[in-house]
C-alpha positions in Angstrom: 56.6 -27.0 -50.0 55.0 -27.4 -46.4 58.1 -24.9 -45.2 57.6 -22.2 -47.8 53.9 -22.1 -46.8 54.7 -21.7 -43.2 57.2 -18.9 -43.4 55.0 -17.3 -46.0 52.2 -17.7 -43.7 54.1 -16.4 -40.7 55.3 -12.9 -42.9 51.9 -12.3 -43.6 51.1 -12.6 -40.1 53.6 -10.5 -38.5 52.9 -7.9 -41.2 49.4 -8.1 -40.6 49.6 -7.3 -36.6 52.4 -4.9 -36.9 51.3 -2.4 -39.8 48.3 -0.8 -37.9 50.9 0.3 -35.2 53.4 1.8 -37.3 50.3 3.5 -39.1 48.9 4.9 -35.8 52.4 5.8 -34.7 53.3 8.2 -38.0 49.9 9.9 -37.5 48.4 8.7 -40.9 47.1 6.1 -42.7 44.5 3.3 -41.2 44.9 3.8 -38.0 44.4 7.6 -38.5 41.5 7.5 -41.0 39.4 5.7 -38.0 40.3 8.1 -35.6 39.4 11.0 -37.8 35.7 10.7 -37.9 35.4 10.3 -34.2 35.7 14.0 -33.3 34.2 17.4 -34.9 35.5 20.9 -34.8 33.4 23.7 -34.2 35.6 27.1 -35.0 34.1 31.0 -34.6 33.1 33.7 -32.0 31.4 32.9 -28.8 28.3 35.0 -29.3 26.9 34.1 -25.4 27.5 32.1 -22.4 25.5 30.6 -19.8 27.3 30.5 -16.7 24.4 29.1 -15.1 24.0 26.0 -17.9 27.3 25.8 -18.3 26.5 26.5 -22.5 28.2 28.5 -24.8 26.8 29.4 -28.6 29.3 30.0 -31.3 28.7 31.8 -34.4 30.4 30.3 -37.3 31.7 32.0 -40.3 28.9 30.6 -41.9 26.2 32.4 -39.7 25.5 29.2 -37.8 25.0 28.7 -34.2 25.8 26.3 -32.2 25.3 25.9 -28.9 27.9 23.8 -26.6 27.7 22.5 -23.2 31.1 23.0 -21.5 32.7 22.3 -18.3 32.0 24.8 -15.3 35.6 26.3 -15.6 35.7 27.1 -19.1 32.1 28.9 -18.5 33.3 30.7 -16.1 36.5 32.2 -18.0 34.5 32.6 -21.6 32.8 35.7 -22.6 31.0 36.9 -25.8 33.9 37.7 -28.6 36.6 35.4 -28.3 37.1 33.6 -31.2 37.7 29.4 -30.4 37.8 26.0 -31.8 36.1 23.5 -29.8 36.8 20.1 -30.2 33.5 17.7 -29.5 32.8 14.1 -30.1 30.7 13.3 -33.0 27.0 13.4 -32.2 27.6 15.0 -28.9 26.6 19.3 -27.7 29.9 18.5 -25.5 33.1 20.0 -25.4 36.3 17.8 -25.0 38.6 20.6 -25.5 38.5 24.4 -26.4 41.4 26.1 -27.7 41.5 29.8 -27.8 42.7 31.0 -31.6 45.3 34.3 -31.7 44.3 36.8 -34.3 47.6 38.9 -35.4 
């Protein structure tokens, strides 16, 4: 009886430890779900930049504006009309990525 209880213990265990991994590694499920809510996506037209402040504001295709502090080199090669998605981290005005967006 002692046996079974250690082996069963032992599965559990290695299960336990290896399951987030394989779940991070697939791009879904636990592992994915945490990392999820870290970042949010801003996506629309830069309607100015701020060289100066290094800031951009983007009008969303609901109206909004936002305004984003971005890294000297992006201000620099910004201007009003191109259309972006910025990637910031949640309760951040900071950019951690902008990715131009194509329109056919």
């Amino acid at each position: 009886m002692l046996k079974i209880i250690a082996v069963t213990s032992a599965l559990i265990a290695v299960v336990g430890f290896t399951a987030p991994g394989f779940a991070e590694a697939r791009g879904n499920g636990a592992m994915a779900a945490v990392h999820a809510g870290t970042y949010v996506y801003v996506t629309g037209a830069i309607a100015s930049v701020d060289a100066a402040a290094n800031e951009v504001v983007i009008k969303e295709a609901s109206g909004a504006d936002k305004t984003i502090v971005v890294d000297a080199k992006d201000a620099a090669t910004l201007k009003a009309g191109d259309k972006v998605k910025v990637k910031m981290k949640r309760g951040t005005k900071t950019a951690v990525s902008i990715t131009p967006l194509v329109t056919p």
